[in-house]
N, C-alpha and C positions, 0 to 999 in steps of 0.2 A: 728169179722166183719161180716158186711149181705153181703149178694149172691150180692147186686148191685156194693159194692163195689171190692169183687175180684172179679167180671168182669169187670170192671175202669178200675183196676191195673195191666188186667192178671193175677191175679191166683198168684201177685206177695207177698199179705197178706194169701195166702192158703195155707195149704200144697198139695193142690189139683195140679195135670197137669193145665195148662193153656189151656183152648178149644182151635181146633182147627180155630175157628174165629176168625177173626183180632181182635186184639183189639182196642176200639175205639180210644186210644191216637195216635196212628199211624196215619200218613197223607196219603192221599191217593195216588195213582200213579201217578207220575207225578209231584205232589205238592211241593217237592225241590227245581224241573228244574223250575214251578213258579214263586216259591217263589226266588230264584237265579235272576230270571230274572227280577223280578219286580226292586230287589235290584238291581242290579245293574243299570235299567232304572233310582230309584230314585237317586242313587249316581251321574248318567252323567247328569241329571239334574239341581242336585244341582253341580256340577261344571262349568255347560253352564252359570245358574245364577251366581254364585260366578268370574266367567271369566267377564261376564258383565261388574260386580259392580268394579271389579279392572280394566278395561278397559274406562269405566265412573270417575270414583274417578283421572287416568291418565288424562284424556281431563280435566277434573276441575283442578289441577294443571298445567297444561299447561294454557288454559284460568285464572287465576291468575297473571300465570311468565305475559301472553300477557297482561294484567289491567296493571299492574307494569310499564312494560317497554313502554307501550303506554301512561302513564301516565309522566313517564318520559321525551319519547319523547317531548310530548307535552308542557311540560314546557320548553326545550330547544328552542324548535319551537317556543314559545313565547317571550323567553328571546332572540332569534335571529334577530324577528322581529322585538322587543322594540330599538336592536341595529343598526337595519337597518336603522327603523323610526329617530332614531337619527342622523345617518350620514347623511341621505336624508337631515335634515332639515337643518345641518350646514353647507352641501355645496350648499345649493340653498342661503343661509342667503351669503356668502361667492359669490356666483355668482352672486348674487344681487348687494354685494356694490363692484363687481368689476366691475361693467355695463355687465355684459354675459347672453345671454337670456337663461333662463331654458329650454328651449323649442326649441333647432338649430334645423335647416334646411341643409338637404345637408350634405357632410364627415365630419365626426368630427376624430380625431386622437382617438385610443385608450388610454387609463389612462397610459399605459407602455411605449408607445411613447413617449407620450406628458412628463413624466416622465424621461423616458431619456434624451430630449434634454432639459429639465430643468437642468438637473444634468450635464450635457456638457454647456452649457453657464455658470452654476456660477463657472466650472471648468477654463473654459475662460478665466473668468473674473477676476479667481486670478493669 
């Protein structure tokens, strides 16, 4: 081997002592605790972004479950209306052919009252 290379290796291809200068493959002082620390800067890094992305990817499943059940919602809310719509008209149809104005003035009994003494007069009456 040439002279550039055991000085590379140290002296580790010679049978020659290794000089006493450093040899070049050694890092230099400090270079470790660097290098340690970069590493590990890049490691908390990449865990602050990885915390993120599973923190994100969470809220996306949750806005999903809320699509779903808003969706949901919504149809019952539709399908409640549609039933609403319908009783409104049968009892106005209903109030109509029994001469009662849609539109009273003044106390009107509650539907439970009024129900009541319905159910008490055809009691009565039998």
């Amino acid at each position: 081997m040439d002279q550039d290379n055991d000085n590379y290796f140290g002296g580790a291809f010679s049978h020659e002592l290794p000089s006493a200068l450093p040899s070049p493959t050694l890092p230099p002082p400090g270079y470790e605790s660097s290098t340690a620390s970069h590493t590990r800067k890049t490691t908390v890094c990449k865990q602050l972004l990885q915390s993120r992305l599973q923190a994100i990817n969470s809220i996306e499943e949750k806005l999903e479950k809320i699509s779903k059940y808003s969706l949901k919602l919504m149809n019952e809310r539709d399908e409640l209306a549609l039933m609403m719509a319908y009783e409104k008209k049968q009892t106005i149809r209903l109030a109509a052919a029994a001469g009662v104005p849609t539109h009273g003035r003044g106390y009107v009994m509650s539907f439970s009252v009024a129900l009541e003494q319905c159910c008490e007069a055809l009691l009565e009456h039998n």
